[in-house]
C-alpha atoms as a printed R data frame, in Angstrom:
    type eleno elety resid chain resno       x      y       z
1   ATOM     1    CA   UNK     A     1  96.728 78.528 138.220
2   ATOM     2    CA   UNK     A     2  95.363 82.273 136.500
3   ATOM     3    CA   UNK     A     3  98.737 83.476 136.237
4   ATOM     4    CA   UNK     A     4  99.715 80.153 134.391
5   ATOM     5    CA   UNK     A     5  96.643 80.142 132.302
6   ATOM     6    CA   UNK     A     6  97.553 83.513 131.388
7   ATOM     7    CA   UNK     A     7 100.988 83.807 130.347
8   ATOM     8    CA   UNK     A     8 100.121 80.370 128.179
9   ATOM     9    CA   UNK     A     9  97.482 82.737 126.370
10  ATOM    10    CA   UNK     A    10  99.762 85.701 126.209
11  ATOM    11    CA   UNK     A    11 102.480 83.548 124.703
12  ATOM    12    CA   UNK     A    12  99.997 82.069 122.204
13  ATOM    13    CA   UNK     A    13  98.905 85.247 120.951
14  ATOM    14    CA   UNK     A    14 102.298 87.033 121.285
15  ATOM    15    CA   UNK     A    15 103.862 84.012 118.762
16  ATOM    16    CA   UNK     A    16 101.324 85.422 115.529
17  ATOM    17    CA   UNK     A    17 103.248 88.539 115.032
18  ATOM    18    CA   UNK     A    18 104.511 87.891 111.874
19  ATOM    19    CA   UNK     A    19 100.517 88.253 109.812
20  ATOM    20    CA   UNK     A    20  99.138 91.010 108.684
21  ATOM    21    CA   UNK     A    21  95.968 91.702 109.533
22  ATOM    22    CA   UNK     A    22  93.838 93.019 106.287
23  ATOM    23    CA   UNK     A    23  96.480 91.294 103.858
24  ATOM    24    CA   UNK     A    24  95.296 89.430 101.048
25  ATOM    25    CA   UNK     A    25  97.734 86.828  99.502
26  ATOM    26    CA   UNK     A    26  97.286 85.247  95.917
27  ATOM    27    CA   UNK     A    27  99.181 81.920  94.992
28  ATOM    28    CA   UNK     A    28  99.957 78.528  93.115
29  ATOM    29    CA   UNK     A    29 100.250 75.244  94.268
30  ATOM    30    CA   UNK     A    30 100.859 71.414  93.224
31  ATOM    31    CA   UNK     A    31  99.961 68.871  95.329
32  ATOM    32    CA   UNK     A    32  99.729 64.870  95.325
33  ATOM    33    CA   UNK     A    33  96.839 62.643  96.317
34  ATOM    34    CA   UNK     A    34  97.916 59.494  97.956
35  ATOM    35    CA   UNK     A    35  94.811 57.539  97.281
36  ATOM    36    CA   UNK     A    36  94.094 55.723  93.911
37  ATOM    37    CA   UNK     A    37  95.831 56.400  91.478
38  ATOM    38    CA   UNK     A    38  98.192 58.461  92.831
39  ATOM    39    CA   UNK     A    39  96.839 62.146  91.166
40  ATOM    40    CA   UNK     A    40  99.754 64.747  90.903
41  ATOM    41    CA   UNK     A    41  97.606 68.720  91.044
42  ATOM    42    CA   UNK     A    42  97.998 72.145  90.362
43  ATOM    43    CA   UNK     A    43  95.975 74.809  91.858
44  ATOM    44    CA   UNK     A    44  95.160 78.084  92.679
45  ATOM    45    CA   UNK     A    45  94.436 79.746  95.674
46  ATOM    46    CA   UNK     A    46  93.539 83.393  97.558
47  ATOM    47    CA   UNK     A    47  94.074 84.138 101.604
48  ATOM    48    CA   UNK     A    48  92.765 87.487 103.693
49  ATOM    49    CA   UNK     A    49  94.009 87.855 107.159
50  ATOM    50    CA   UNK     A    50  90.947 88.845 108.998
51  ATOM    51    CA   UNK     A    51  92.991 89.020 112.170
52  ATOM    52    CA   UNK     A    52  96.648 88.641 113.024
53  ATOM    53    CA   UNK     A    53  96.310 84.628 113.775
54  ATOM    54    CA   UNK     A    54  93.061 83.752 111.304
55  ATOM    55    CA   UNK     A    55  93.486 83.577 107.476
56  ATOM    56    CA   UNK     A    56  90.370 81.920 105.534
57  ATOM    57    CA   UNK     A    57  91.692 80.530 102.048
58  ATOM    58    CA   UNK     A    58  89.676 79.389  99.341
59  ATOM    59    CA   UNK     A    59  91.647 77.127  96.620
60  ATOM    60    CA   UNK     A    60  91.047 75.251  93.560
61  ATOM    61    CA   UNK     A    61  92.750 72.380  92.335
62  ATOM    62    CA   UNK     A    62  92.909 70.628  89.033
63  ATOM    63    CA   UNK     A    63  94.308 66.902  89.230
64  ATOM    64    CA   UNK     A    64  96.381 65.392  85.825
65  ATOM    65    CA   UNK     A    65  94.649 62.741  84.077
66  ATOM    66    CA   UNK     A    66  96.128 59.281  84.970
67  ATOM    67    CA   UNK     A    67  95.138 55.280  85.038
68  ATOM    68    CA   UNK     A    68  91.662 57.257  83.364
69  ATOM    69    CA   UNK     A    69  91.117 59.198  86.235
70  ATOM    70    CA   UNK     A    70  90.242 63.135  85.956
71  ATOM    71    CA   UNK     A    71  89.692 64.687  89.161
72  ATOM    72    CA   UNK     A    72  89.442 68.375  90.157
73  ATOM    73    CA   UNK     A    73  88.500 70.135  93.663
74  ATOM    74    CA   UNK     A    74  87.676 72.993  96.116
75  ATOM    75    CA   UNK     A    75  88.549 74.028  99.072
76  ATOM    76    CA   UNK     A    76  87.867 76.790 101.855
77  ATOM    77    CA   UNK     A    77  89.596 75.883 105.027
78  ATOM    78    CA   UNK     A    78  90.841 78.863 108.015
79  ATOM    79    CA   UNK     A    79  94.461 78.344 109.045
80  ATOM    80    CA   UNK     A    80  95.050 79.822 112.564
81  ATOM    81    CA   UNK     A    81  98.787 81.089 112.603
82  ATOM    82    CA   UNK     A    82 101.429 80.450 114.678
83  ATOM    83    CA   UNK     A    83 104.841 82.586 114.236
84  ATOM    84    CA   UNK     A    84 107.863 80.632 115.049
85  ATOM    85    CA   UNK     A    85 110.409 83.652 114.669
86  ATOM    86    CA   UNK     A    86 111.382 82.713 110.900
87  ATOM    87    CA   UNK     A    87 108.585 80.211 109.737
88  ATOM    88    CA   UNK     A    88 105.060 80.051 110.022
89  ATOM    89    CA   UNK     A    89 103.186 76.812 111.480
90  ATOM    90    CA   UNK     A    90  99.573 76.384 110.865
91  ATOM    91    CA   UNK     A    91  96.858 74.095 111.801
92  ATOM    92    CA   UNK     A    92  93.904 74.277 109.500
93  ATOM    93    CA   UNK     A    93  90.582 73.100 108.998
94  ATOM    94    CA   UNK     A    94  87.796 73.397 106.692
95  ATOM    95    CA   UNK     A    95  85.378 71.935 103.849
96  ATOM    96    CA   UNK     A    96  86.113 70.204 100.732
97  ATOM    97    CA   UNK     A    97  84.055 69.371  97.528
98  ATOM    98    CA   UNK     A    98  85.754 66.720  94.750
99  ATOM    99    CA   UNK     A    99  84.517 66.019  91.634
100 ATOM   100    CA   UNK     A   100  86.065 62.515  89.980
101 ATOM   101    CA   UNK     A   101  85.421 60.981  86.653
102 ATOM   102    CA   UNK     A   102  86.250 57.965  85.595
103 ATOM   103    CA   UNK     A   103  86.347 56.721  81.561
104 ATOM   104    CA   UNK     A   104  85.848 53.109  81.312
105 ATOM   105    CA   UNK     A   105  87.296 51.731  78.477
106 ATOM   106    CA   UNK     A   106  84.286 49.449  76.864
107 ATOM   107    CA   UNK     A   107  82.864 48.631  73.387
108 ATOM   108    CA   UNK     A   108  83.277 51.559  70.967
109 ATOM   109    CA   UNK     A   109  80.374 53.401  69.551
110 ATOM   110    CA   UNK     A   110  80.315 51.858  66.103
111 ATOM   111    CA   UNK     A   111  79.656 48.153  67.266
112 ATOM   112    CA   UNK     A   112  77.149 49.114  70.117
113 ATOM   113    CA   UNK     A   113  74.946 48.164  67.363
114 ATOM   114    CA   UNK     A   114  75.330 44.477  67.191
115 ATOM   115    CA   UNK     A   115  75.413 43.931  70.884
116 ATOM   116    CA   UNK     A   116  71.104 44.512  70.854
117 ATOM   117    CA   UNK     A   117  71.296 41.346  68.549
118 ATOM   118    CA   UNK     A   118  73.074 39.426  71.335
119 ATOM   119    CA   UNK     A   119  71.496 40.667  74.125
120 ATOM   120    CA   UNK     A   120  74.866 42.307  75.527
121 ATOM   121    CA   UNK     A   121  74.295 44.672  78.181
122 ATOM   122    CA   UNK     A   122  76.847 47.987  76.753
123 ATOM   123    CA   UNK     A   123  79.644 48.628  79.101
124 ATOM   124    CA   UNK     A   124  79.119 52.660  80.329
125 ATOM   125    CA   UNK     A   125  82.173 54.593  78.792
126 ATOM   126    CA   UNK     A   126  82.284 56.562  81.853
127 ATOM   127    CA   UNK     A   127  81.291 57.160  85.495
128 ATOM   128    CA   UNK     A   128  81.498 60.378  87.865
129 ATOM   129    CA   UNK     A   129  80.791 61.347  91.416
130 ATOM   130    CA   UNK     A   130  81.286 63.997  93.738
131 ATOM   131    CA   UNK     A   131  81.233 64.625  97.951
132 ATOM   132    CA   UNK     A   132  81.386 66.787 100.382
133 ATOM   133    CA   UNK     A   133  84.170 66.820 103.018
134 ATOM   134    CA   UNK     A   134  86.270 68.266 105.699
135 ATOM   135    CA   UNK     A   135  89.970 69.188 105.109
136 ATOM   136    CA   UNK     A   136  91.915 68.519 108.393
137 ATOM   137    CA   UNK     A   137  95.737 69.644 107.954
138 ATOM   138    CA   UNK     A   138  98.501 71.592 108.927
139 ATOM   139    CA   UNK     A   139 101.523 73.520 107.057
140 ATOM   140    CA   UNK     A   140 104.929 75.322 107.344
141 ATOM   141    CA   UNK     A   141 105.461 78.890 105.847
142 ATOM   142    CA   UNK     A   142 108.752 80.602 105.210
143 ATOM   143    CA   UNK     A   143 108.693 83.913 103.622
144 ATOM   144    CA   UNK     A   144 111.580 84.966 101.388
145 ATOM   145    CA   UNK     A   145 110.738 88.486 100.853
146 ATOM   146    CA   UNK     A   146 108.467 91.208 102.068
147 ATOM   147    CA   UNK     A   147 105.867 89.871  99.614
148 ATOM   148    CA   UNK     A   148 106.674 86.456  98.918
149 ATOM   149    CA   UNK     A   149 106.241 82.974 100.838
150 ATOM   150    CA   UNK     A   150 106.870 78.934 100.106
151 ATOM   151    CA   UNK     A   151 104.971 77.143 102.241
152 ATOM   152    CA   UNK     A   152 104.224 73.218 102.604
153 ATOM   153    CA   UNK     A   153 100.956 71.530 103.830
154 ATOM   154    CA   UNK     A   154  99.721 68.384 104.147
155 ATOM   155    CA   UNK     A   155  96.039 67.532 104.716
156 ATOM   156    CA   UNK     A   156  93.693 64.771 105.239
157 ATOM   157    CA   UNK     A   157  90.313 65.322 103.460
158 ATOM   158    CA   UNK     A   158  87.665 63.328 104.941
159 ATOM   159    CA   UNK     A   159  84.655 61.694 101.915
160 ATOM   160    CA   UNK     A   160  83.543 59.073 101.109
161 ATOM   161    CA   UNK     A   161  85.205 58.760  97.445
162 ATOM   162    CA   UNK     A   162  88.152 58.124  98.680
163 ATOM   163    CA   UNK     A   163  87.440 54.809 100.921
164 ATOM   164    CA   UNK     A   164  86.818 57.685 103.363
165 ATOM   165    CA   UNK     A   165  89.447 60.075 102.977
166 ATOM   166    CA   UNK     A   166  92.894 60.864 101.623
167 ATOM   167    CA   UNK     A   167  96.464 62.426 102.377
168 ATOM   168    CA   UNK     A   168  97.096 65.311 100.219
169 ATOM   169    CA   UNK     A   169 100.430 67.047 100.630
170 ATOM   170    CA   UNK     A   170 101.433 69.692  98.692
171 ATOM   171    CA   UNK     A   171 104.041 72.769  97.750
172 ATOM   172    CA   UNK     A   172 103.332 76.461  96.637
173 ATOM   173    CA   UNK     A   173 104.265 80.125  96.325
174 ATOM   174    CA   UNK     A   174 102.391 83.183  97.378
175 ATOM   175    CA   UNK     A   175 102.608 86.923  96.997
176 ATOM   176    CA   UNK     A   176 100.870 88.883  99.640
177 ATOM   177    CA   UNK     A   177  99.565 92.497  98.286
C-alpha cells in the first residue's frame, strides 16, 4: 500500500513540470457572469509561481453596464498546477469581493419637488452592495510560445448577491516575464 501511495505522489508531482518556479505572468481577460443580467467583463490580472505546482493570482475585473447594472470585482485565488504534456489543468480556489450598483429609473430631480405636496415617498435613483466570497474553479492553459499562454477558466463564486453564487467563465492571454 506505501509503494502505491508513493508512486501516486511521485506521479502527481512529476506531472507540474511545465511552471516555473519564481515566474511572474501579467495578463487580460473577459469573462461572462451567468447570473442576472447576464454581465460580459474585462479584467486584469498578475500570477508568481512560488513553487513549481502553486501560482497565487490576484485579478480585477470590470463588468459592462447592462439592464442598469454596473458591477466590478476582485479576486486572489492559488491555482495548483497540473502539466498534462501540452496543456495546463488547474484547480483553484480563493476569495472574492463584488461591488454592484444598480440605477433605478424613478422620478427625475426637477419634479421631486411636488411629490412633498402629495405625500409621495421619492423612488431612490440608485442602490449598491458589496460581499465577500470564495472563488471555487478550475481552468485549461495552453502556451503558444516561450512567453505566451491562452488559457480558459470557469469558476463558481460563492455570495450572497448573487442568490448565493454565480458561474463565471472566462478567456485570456498572458505573458510570463
Amino acid at each position: 500500500m506505501k509503494k502505491i501511495v508513493l508512486v501516486a505522489v511521485a506521479a502527481i508531482v512529476s506531472l507540474s513540470a511545465f511552471a516555473q518556479q519564481g515566474k511572474f505572468a501579467a495578463g487580460v481577460y473577459g469573462s461572462y457572469v451567468t447570473a442576472d443580467p447576464g454581465l460580459i467583463g474585462v479584467g486584469a490580472k498578475v500570477q508568481y509561481n512560488v513553487l513549481d505546482q502553486i501560482r497565487p493570482e490576484a485579478s480585477f475585473t470590470y463588468f459592462l453596464k447592462k439592464d442598469n447594472v454596473k458591477s466590478w470585482s476582485a479576486d486572489v485565488n492559488v491555482h495548483y498546477i497540473f502539466n498534462l504534456g501540452s496543456v495546463n489543468v488547474y484547480p483553484f480556489a480563493g476569495v472574492n469581493y463584488t461591488y454592484v450598483k444598480v440605477d433605478i429609473p424613478g422620478v427625475p430631480n426637477e419634479y421631486l419637488e411636488y411629490l412633498d405636496e402629495y405625500d409621495v415617498p421619492a423612488i431612490p435613483t440608485s442602490a449598491s452592495d458589496k460581499k465577500i466570497g470564495a472563488n471555487l474553479g478550475c481552468g485549461i492553459e495552453y502556451p503558444i510560445s516561450e512567453t505566451i499562454a491562452i488559457a480558459a477558466e470557469a469558476k463558481y463564486t460563492l455570495n450572497k448577491l448573487y442568490n448565493d453564487g454565480s458561474l463565471v467563465v472566462g478567456l485570456g492571454v498572458t505573458y510570463k516575464f
